[in-house]
N, C-alpha and C positions, 0 to 999 in steps of 0.2 A: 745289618744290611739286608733289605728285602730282597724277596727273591721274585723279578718279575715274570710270568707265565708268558712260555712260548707262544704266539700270537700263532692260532691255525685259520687256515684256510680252506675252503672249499674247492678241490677238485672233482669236475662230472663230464658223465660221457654216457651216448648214444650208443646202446647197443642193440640187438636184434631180441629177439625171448629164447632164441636155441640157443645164444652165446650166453647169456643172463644162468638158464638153467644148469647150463654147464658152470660157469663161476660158483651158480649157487652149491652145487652137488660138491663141488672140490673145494670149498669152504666149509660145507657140514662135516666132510670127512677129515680136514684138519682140524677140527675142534676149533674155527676163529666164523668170524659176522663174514657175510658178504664183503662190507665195507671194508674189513682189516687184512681179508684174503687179495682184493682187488691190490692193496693201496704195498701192501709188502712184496707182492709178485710182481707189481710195477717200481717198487724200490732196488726189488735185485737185478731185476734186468737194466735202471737207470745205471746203479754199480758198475756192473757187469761189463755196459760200454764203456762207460769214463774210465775203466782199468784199463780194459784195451785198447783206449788213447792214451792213456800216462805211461803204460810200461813196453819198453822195446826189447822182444828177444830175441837173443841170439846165439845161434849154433856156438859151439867151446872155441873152436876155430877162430869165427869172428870177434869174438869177447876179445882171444891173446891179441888180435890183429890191432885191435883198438887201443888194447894197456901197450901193445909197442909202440904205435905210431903217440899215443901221448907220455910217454916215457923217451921216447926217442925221436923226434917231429922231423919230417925232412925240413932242408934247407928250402927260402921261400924264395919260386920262380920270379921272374921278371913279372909274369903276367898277377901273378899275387899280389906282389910291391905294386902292380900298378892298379891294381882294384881297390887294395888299401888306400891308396892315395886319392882316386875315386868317390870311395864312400868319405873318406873326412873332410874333402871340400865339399861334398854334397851337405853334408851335416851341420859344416860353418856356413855353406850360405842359406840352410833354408831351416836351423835352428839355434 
């Protein structure tokens, strides 16, 4: 089985020459190219967000509050039973 090569791409960007200089200076000091300085400090900071949209945290407090309520769910109000009933007619008539 071959092994096909990641297909790269070209990302670029407009920058000023005192931003540039700076990139260049904190890429010689890391031992990496301009190129690979840019393309990795823009990697971790892409990371960085996507974590702090995927994970929710929560105080010790909140956490028990959660494993009770789904260990132990209250009984569902009238207004619940009738939201449910809601969303599944919406869903039989318009899927």
């Amino acid at each position: 089985m071959s092994q096909q090569k990641q297909k790269e791409v070209r990302v670029t960007a407009r920058v000023s020459a005192k931003v540039r200089e700076t990139l260049q200076e904190a890429a010689e000091l890391s031992g990496s190219t301009l190129n690979q300085f840019v393309v990795q400090a823009a990697l971790k900071e892409a990371q960085k967000i996507l974590e702090e949209q995927r994970v929710i945290e929560l105080s010790n407090a909140d956490a028990d509050r959660i494993f009770e309520l789904l260990e132990n769910p209250p009984k569902a109000s009238e207004k619940l039973k009738a939201a449910f009933e809601k969303h599944a007619i919406f869903f039989r008539e318009n899927h």
